[in-house]
N, C-alpha and C positions, 0 to 999 in steps of 0.2 A: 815665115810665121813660126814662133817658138813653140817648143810642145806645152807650154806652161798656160797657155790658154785652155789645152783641154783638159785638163783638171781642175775645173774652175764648179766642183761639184763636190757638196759632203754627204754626210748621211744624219740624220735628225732622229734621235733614238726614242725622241717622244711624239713625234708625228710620221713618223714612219712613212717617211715620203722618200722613194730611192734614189740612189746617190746620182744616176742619171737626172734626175730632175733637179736638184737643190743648190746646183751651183751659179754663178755669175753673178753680176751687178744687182742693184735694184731696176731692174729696169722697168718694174711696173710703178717704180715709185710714183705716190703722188698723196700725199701726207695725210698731210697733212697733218687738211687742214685739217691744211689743210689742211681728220686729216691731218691732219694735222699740221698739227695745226695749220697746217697748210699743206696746200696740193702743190707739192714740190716733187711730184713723181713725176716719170717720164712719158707718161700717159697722163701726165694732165693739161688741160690749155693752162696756157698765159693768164696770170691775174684772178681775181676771185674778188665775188662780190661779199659785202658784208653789212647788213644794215647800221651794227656797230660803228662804219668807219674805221674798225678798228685792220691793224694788221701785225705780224708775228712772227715768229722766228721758230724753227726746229730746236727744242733746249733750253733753258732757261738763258734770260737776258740779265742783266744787271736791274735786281727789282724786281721778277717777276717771278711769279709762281707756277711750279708746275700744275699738270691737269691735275684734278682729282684724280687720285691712285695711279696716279701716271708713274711715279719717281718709286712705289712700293712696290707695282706691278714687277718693273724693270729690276728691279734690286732683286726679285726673288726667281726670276724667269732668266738673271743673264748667265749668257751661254760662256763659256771659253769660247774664245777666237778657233776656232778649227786649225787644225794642219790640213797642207795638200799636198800629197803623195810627191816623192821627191822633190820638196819646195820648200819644205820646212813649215814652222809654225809662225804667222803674224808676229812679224817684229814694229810694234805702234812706233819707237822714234824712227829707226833707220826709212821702215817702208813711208812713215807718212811724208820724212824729209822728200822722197823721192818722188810719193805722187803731189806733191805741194810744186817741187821743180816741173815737172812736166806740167802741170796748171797756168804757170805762170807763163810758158812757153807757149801755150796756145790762147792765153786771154786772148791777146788783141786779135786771134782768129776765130774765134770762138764761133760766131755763126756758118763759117765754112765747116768747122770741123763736125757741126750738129746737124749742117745740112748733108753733106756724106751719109753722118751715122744713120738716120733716116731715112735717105736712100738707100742702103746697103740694107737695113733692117727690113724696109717694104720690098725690096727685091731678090731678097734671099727668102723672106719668111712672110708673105704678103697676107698668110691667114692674122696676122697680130696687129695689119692696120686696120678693123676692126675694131681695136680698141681704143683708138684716139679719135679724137672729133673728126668733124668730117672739112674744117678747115685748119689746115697747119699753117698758117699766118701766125697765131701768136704762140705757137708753141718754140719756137727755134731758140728760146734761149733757153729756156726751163731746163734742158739737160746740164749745158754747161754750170748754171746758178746750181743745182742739185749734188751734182759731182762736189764743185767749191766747197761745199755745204759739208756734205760727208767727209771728204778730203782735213776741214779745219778739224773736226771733230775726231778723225779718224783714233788719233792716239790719246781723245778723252774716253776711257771704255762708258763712265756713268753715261754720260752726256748721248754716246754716241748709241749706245742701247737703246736710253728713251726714243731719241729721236728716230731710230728705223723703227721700232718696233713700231709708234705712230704710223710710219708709215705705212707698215706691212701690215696693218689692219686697214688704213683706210684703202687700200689697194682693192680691197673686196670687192668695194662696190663694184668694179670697172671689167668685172669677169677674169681679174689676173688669174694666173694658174702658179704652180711654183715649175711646169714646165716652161714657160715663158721666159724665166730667167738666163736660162746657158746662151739663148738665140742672142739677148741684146745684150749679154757679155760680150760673144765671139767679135759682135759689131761694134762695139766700144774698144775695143781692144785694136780690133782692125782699120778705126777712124784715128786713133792714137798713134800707132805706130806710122801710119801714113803723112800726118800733118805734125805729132812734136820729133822732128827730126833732129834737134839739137841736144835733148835730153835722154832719147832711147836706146834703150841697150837689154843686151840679157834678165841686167838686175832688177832694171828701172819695170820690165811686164811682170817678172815675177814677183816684185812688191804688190802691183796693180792687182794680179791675181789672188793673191794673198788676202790682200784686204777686202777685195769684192766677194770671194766666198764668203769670206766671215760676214759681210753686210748682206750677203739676201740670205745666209743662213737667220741671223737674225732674225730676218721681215719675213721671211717662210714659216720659222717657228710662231713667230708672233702673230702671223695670218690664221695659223692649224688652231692655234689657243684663243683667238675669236671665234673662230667657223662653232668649238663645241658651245658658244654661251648666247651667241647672237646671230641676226641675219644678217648679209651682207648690205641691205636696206629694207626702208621701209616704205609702204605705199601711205601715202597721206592724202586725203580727200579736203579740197576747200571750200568750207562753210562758211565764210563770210571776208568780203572785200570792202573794205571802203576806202575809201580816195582822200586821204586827208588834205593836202596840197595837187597842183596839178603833177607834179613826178612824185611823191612819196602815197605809200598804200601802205594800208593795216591788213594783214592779210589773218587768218584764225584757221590750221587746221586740224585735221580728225587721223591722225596715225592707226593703220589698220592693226595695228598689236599694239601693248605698252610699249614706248619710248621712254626710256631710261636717259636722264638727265641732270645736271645739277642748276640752280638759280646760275648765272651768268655766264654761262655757257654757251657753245654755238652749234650750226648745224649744218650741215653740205646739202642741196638744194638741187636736182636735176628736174627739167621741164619738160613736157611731150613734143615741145617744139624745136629744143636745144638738143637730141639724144647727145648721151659722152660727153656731153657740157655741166660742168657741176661746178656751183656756187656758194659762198659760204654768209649765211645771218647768222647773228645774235637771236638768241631765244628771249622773247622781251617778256615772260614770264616766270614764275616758277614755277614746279610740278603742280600739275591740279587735278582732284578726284575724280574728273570729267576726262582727264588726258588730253584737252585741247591744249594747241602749241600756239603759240602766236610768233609772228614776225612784222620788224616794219621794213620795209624795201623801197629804197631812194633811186628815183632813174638816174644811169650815170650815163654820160656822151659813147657812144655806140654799144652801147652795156646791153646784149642780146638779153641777157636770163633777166635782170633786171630791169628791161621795157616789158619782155614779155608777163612779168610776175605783177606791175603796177599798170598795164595797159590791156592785156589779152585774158590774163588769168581771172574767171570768173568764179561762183559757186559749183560745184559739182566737178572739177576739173581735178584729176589725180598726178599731185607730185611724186617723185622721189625722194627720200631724205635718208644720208650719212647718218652713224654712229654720232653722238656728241661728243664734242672734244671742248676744249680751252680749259684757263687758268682761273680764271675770277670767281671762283666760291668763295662761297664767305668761312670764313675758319670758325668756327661754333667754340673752338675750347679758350678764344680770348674774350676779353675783357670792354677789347679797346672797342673806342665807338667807331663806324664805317666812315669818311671822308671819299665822297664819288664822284668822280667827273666825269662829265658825258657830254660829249661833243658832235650838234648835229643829232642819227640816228646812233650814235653812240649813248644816247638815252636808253636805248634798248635792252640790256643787259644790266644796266644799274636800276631802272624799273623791276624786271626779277630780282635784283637783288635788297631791293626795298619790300617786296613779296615774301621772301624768304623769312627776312628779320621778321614780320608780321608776323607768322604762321611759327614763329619758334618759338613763340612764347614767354620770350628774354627780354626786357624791352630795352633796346642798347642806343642811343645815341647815335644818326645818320645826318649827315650834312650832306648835299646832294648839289651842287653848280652844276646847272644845265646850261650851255653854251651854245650859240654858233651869230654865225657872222651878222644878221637883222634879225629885229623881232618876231618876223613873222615867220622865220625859217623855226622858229620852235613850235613845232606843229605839235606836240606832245601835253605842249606846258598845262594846261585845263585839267587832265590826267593827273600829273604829277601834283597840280597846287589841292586838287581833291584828297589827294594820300596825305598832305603835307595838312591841309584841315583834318583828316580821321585821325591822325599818327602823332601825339605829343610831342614824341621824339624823334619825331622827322622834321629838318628842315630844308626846303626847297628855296635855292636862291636863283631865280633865270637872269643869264649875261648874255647881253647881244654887243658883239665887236660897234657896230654904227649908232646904239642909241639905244637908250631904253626900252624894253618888252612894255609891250599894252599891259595895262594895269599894274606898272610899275616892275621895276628890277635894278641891274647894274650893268653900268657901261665899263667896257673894257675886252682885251683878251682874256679869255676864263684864266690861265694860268697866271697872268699877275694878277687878276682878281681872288683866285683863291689865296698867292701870296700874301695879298694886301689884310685880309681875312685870318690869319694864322698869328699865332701858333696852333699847333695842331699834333703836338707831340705826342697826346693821349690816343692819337686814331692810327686804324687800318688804311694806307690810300688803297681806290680801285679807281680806272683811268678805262676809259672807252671814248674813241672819236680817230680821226686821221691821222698817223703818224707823225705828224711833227707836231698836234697838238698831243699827243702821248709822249714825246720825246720831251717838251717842255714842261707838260705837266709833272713829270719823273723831276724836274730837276725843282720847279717851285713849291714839289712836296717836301724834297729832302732839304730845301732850303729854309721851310717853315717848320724842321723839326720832327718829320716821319720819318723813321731810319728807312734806308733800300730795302730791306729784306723786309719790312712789312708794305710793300707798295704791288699791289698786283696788276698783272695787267696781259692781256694777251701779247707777245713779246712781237718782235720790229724785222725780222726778216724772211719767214720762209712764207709765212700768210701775207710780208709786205705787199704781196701782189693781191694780195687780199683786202689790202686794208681800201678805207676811201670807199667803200661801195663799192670797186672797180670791178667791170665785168672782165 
């Protein structure tokens, strides 16, 4: 074992957390969303649910926006790369060529090499398996996918800021400590050197070490700089459920302190019956004087938190809920009129976002394709065609793939229906629904005239486990 693994520790001169604690991986990553935007930490399960359908990526995507204050945040909070005592200081090309080669040497092993690390972790340090659910079934790839993650990003500094520092706030919730860190270093490191045996050498760990201090210094600072402004959750009480379809539910609830949120944004989700299982919806409102939250939750095929949320969860029953994260606020300093698509329960966030423009007193030009496969899968539509009678400047078009919506609409895939609809030069797009209807929607926007960089969207990889509703 090289001594390069134990200097895997800085010192944070603004949160004063000592050098013994502040070093190693992210090992409590889990984003997110998760979270960021997704829960791509290493305590989080597999997959994430999202009423949205939507899912996303750690960093912006091609088209997409970052969170609110997310990209300001990062730009004024980022650290230097640290040095580590006879190791030198973070070299982004050289170290990340080298952790990209050892990646690539253990893709196709990848679930051996995460089932190790996890053993090794629970049998070295068995107080930290406490923090992961209590079935590791769909956790065994999330470390590898996380690593990748950080690893492409490694030698973007902007990119790679945002994205841990996401991290290292929504870690909170999960009881991370920044002592937690050195332990699932030493074990990453020890799972590494065991299984990439073609790639390892002296240079190839002290690149590895190099770069992992700098990322949970990062998410350590960035955890200290939440802990003074917010809680690491909130208790939310549920005051009304209805059942709109036999799997999707309107759920409405009562946050025990203010929740802090923007129109289109989303929200991580833990149940009394799931502990350590945390999910991500869309907030299908804006802020309201009342503080109520709303969500709508689609059952998905073995989706624990999302049967339990549309099947068990009554009135009087107390959630947990994450920090808000995503991208889809509406920009207040243009012009352009909003163009939304919402696919499925990806109505949900383009609802607040038609809330927003209401409430600001501008009255700007909304076009809204609400989507999904039959008519009746638009369980919304009544809702929306009522905003669409209040709102002059709102127009509601519902598309169902098989056939016309009851009381008339348009057939087709929403993405060529909105192409067929356009141009659309003059607009903002914002895109909610299942990944590949976000994938396509991105392409029949910019095809009818929206540039990429006004196109928002919650971005396609690190919430992908998010996206779809998937539990």
């Amino acid at each position: 074992m090289f001594e390069a693994r134990h200097t895997m520790a800085t010192t944070s001169a603004d949160n004063g957390i000592p050098q013994s604690a502040a070093g190693g991986p992210p090992a409590a990553g889990r984003g997110g969303d998760g979270d960021g935007g997704g829960e791509w930490g290493w305590f989080a399960p597999a997959g994430g649910e999202r009423t949205a359908e939507q899912s996303a990526r750690p960093g912006p995507d091609v088209g997409s926006a970052g969170s609110a204050g997310s990209a300001e945040s990062a730009e004024s909070a980022e650290p230097a790369y640290p040095a580590n005592p006879g190791y030198g200081r973070f070299e982004p090309s050289r170290d990340a060529e080298l952790i990209r080669r050892t990646l690539e040497e253990i893709e196709p092993i990848s679930q051996a090499v995460t089932s190790y690390f996890y053993a090794l972790l629970f049998l070295q340090h068995p107080g930290l398996r406490e923090l992961f659910p209590a079935s590791m079934d769909s956790q065994r790839d999330r470390l590898f996918k996380a690593l990748l993650t950080a690893a492409k990003l490694v030698d973007e500094r902007r990119v790679l800021v945002e994205f841990l520092s996401h991290l290292g706030r929504g870690h909170r919730k999960y009881g991370t400590r920044p002592e937690h860190y050195p332990a699932v270093g030493e074990c990453l490191i020890a799972a590494l050197t065991r299984y990439a045996t073609r790639t390892w050498s002296a240079e190839t760990e002290a690149a590895w070490v190099r770069a992992y201090t700098a990322i949970s210094q990062i998410m350590i600072d960035a955890a200290a700089e939440d802990e003074r402004r917010a809680p690491a959750w909130w208790r939310a009480e549920v005051v009304a459920h209805e059942l709109r379809t036999p799997d999707i539910a309107v759920l409405t609830l009562r946050p025990d302190q203010p929740y802090p949120f923007r129109a289109g944004q989303y929200t991580s989700i833990e149940t009394p019956w799931w502990p350590k299982v945390w999910r991500h919806y869309s907030l299908a409102c804006a802020p309201r004087p009342d503080g109520l939250l709303v969500l709508h939750v689609k059952v998905v095929p073995a989706g624990w938190v999302s049967t339990a949320l549309v099947h068990r969860a009554r009135p009087g029953d107390v959630l947990r809920l994450g920090a808000a994260a995503g991208s889809m606020a509406v920009d207040h300093s243009s012009d352009a009129g909003l163009l939304c698509l919402g696919g499925g329960t990806g109505i949900a966030p383009v609802k607040a976002l038609v809330e927003e423009v209401a409430r600001g007193g501008r009255a700007r030009s909304v076009e809204v394709f609400y989507g999904a496969r039959a008519g009746r899968d638009l369980y919304d539509l009544e809702a929306m065609r009522e905003l669409d009678r209040r709102y002059p400047w709102l127009t509601v078009r519902p598309v169902a793939a098989e056939g016309p919506p009851d009381g008339g609409g348009l057939t087709g895939r929403l993405p060529d229906v909105v192409r067929e609809h356009g141009p659309w030069q003059g607009y903002d797009g914002y895109l909610s629904g299942p990944p590949g209807m976000v994938r396509s929607g991105v392409e029949a926007l910019v095809a009818a005239g929206v540039p990429a960089h006004r196109i928002r969207h919650d971005s396609l990889d690190a919430l992908g486990a998010a996206g779809a509703s998937r539990d």
